[in-house]
N, C-alpha and C positions, 0 to 999 in steps of 0.2 A: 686889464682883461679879467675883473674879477667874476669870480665863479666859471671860467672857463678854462676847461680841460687842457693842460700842458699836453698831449698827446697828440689835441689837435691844431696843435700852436703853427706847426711845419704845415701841417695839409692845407690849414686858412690860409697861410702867407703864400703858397705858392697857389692859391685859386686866385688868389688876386695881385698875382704878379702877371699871372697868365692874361687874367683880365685887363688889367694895365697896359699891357705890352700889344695886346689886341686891340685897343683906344687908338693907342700910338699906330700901330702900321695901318688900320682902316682910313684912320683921320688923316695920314699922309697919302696915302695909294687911291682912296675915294672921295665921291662928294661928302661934301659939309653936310654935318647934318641941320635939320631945320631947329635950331633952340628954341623958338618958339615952343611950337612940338613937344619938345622935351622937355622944357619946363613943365606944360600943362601936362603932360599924361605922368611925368616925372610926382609932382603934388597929387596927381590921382590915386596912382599905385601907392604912395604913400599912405593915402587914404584907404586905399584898401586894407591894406594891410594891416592896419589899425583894427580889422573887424573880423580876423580870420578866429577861426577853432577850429581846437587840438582834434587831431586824429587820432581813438585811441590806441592804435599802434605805433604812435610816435608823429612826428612833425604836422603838420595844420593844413586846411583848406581855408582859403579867401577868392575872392572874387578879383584879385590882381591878378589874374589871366587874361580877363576878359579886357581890361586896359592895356596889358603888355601886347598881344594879338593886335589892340588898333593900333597900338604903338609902329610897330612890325608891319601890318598894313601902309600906313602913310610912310615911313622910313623907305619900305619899298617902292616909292615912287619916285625916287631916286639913287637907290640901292647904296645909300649911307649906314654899311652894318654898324658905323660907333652909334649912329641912336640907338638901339635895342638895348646896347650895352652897360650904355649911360643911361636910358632910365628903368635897368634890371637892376642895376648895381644902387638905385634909390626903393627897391624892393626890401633892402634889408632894413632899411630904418624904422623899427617898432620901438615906439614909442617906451613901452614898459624898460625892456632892456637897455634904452639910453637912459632915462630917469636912472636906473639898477647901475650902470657903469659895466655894463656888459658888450665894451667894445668887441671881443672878439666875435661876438653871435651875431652882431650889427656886421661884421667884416665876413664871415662865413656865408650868415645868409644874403648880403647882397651880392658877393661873387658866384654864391648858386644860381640864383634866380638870372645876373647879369648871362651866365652863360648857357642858362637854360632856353629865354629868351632869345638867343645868337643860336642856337639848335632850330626854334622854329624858323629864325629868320630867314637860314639856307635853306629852309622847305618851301618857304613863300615864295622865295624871289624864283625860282622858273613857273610861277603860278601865278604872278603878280597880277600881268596882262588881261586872263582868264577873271581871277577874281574880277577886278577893276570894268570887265566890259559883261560878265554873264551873272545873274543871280544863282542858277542851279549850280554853275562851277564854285562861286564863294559859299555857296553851302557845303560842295563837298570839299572843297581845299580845307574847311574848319577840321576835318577831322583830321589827316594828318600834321596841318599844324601843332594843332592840341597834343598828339599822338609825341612827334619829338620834341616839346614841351614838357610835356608831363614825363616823359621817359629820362629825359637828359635831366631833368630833376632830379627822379626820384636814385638815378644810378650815382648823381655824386651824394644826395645826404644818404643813401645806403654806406657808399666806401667812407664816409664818416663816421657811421656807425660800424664799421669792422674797423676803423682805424683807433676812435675810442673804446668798445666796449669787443672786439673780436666778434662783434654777431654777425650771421652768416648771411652772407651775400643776397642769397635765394631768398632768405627769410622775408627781411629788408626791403627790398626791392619789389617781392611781390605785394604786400602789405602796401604798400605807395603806389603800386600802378592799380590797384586797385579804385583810387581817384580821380581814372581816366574817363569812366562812364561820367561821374557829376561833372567834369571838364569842359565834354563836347559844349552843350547849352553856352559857359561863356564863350569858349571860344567861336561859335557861329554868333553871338552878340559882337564880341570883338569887332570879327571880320566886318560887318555892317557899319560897327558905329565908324571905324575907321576909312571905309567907303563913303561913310556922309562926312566924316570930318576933311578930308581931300577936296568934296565939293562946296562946305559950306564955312568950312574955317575952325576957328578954335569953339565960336558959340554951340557949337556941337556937344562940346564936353560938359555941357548941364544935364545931356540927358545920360550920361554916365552915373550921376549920383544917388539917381533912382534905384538901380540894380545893383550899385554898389551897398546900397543901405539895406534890401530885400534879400538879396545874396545870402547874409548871414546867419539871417533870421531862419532863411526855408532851410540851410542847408543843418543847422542846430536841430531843425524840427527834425529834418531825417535823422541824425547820430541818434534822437532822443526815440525815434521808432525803432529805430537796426536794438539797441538798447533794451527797450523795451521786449523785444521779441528773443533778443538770447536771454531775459529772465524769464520767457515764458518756456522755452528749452531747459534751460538750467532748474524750473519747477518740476517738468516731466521726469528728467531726470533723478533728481530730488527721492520723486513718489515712488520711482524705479528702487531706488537703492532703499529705501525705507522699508520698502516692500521682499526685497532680493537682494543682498549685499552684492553675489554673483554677478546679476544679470547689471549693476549697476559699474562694476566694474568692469566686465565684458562689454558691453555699452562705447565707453571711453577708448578701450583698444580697438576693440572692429572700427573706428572714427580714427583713431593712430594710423592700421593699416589700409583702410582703404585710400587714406592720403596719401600713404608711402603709392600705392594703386598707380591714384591721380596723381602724381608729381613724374613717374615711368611714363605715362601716356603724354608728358605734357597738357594737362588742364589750366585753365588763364584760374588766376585766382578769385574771380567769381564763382565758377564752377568748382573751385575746390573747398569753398565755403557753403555752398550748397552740397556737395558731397559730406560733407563732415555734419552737416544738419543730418540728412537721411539715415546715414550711420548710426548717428547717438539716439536716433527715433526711432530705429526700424523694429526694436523689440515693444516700445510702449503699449501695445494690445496685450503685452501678458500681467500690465496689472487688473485683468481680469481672469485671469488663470490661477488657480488654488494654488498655494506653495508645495504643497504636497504633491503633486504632480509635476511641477517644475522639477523637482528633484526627489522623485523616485527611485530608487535604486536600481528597481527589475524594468522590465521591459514594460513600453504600455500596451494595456487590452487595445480593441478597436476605438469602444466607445472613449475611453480617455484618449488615446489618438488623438482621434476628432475636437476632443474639448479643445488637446495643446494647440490644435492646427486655427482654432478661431481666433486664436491671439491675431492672424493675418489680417481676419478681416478686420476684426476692429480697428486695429494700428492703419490700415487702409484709410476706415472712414473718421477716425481720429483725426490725422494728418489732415485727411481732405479736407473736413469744416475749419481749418485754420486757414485763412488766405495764405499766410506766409509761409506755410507748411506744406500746402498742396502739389506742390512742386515735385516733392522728395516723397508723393506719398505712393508711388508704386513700387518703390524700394522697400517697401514692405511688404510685400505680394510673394508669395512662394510662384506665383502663378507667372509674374513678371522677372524672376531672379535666375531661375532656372533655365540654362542655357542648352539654345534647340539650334539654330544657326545663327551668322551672324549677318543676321540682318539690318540693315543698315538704318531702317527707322526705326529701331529699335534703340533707346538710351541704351548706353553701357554701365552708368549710374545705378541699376539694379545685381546686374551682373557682379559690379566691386564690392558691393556692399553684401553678396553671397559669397564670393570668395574670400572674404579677410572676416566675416563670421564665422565660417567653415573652419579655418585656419587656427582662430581663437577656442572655438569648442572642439578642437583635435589636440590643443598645444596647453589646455585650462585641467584642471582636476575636479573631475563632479562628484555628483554621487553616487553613482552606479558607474565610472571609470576613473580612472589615473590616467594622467595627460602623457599621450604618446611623447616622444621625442620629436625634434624640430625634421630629423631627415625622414622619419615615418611620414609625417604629416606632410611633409614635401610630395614624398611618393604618395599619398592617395591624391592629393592634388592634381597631380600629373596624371594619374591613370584614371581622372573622371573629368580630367580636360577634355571640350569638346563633346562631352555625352551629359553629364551636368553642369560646368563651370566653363565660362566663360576662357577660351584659350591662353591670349592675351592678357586675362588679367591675373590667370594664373602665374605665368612667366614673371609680369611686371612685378608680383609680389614679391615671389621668391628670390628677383634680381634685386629689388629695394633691400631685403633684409639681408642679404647678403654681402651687398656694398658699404652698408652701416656697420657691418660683423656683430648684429645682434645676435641672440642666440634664448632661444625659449622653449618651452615644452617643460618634460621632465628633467629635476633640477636646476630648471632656471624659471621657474614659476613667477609673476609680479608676487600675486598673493596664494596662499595654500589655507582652501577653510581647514574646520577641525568639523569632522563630520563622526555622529551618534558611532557608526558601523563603517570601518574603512572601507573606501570605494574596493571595486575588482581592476584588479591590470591590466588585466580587455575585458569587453564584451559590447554589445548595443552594434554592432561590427565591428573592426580594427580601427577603422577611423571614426568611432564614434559617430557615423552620422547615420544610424539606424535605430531608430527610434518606438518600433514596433513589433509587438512578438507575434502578429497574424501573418497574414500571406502578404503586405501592403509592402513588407519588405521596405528597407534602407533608401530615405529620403535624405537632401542637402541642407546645410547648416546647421547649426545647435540649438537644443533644447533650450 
């Protein structure tokens, strides 16, 4: 077992005790499975697997779904669950790690996949019939097979990773279902190839090899665009802090809290990876705003108002000419953040991303104030719920940061500038979010 984790010596051993013992009572209580069958998809998924890449939040995507699925398919045509078993449990053998003498990863990862495989299989078999006689039913059976596939996956290499490394559960687990979108596609291939393999025999499994070889390639090209695109975030960002150490700092927490947000609401982690874009982009129109007014001390005239207030639009149409940005570009909008009802086609995604900016510039130290405390900032929150802030995302926030037992404002600052003229202890209103010394009177979020 070299190079692998004594910690996960217990956990490996009893996945595939578990698995073992499950061989044994199917192979005695059910039909035989077809060997043939499982030979050939048994060498397939091997072959997949050979061609997977790293995901970078840990563990890998390969195209052994979409063979396990056909697998799962024809098995269920005699509802033999030791086949799934028997050629998940040949999912582990990657080549690198047996060369390397890294049996226990060889032993870990085929007991995952064996019983991830035995998760979709119990979802087939009351669906067998359907797939086997309807096309639109085998289209949509793909998805929740995939669904407890990828799920019952990603929850045992999570409890592996809290078993070795204490990481948290949520963390883990969301970071891996996240895999569930690229999934579908093999899995409705699956479903097929293993409808023609029923009809036509094993010469079926040459048109396996195709997808299995293209698989790797397209899905590399994605990581290398997803890639690409948080460097093109991580430049705005960049130009942010270069420009504003504040706003670049600020940036990163409003993107902290509006997750804490999204995690109260329950958001899938697609949408909370889009939330955390919108966040850390929603200020980028003030690198056309003078630093001088960014951080003026006194109140602004009208006309400077006005200037601060076009960072909006820019950031709007900054976002928008990004394909990949366009998404999140109303989260920039004073115009869309600002909460009037809750109406229901309306994203909530503008909404979070004003309340955990609001939060950040009530609980931050500027230049024309000293950061209130964490329960001041609570109360204006509360008392402009429902007339500027979103209800609900006020609550959620307050409840995230409280369940964590963080604590920020004054004297718990991340960071504290050193500014020419010490800020004032109020003014711009109580909750800083008044920005204007005319009649325009006290608008949402920070300067």
């Amino acid at each position: 077992m070299s190079d692998f984790p004594r910690s996960l010596r217990a956990y490996t051993a009893g996945l595939v005790a578990v698995v073992a013992a499950l061989v044994a009572v199917f192979g005695s209580t059910r039909p035989a499975p077809a060997w043939a069958a499982i030979a050939v998809f048994g060498v397939l998924l091997v072959f997949s697997e050979q061609r997977q890449v790293e995901l970078p939040g840990g563990g890998a995507m390969t195209p052994g779904l979409m063979v396990g699925v056909a697998a799962i398919v024809v098995s269920g045509e005699t509802g033999a669950l030791a086949g799934p078993l028997l050629v998940g449990a040949a999912g582990g053998l990657y080549l690198p790690a047996l060369r390397s003498g890294r049996r226990g990863w060889i032993a870990l990862n085929g007991a995952t996949v064996a019983l991830s495989m035995l998760a979709a299989a119990a979802v087939e078999a009351p669906l067998h019939d359907a797939i086997r006689e309807s096309v639109p039913w085998a289209l949509l059976a793909a998805l929740p097979i995939a669904l407890a596939c990828v799920s019952a996956g990603a929850l045992l290499v999570t409890i592996s990773y809290w078993v070795e490394e204490r990481r948290p559960v949520r963390e883990g687990f969301g970071r891996l279902a996240m895999t569930f979108p690229q999934s579908v596609p093999f899995a409705v291939l699956g479903v097929f190839l293993g409808r023609l393999y029923l009809e036509l025999g094993w010469p079926v499994a040459i048109l396996f090899v195709v997808p299995i070889l293209l698989a790797r390639d397209l899905f590399a090209s994605y990581l290398e665009l997803k890639a690409a695109n948080e460097a093109t975030v991580a430049m705005l960002v960049h130009a942010l802090e270069a420009k504003d150490r504040y706003t670049a700092g600020h940036a990163g927490r409003v993107a902290q809290y509006s997750q804490y947000i999204g995690d109260e609401l329950g958001f899938m982690p697609w949408r909370q990876e889009r939330l955390r874009v919108a966040a850390l982009m929603h200020d980028i129109g003030k690198l056309v705003v003078p630093n001088h007014l960014l951080n003026k001390p006194g109140k602004l005239t009208a006309e400077e108002f006005a200037r601060v207030r076009m960072h909006e639009e820019v950031s709007v149409r900054m976002l928008s000419s990004i394909d990949f940005l366009a998404p999140v570009a109303p989260s920039a909008s004073g115009d869309h953040s600002r909460y009037i009802d809750d109406d229901p086609r309306h994203p909530i995604e503008p909404f979070i991303v004003a309340v955990a900016d609001a939060y950040d510039a009530m609980t931050s130290t500027r230049s024309y104030r000293k950061a209130l405390t964490q329960d001041v900032a609570f109360i204006e929150l509360r008392e402009k719920a429902g007339r500027q802030f979103h209800p609900r995302c006020v609550e959620a926030l307050i409840a995230a940061i409280q369940r964590r037992g963080e604590v920020h404002g004054a004297g718990h600052e991340h960071e504290v500038e050193e500014f020419a003229v010490a800020p004032p202890d109020a003014g711009l209103g109580s909750a800083g979010l008044g920005d204007l010394a005319t009649e325009h009177g006290p608008r949402g979020g920070g300067r």
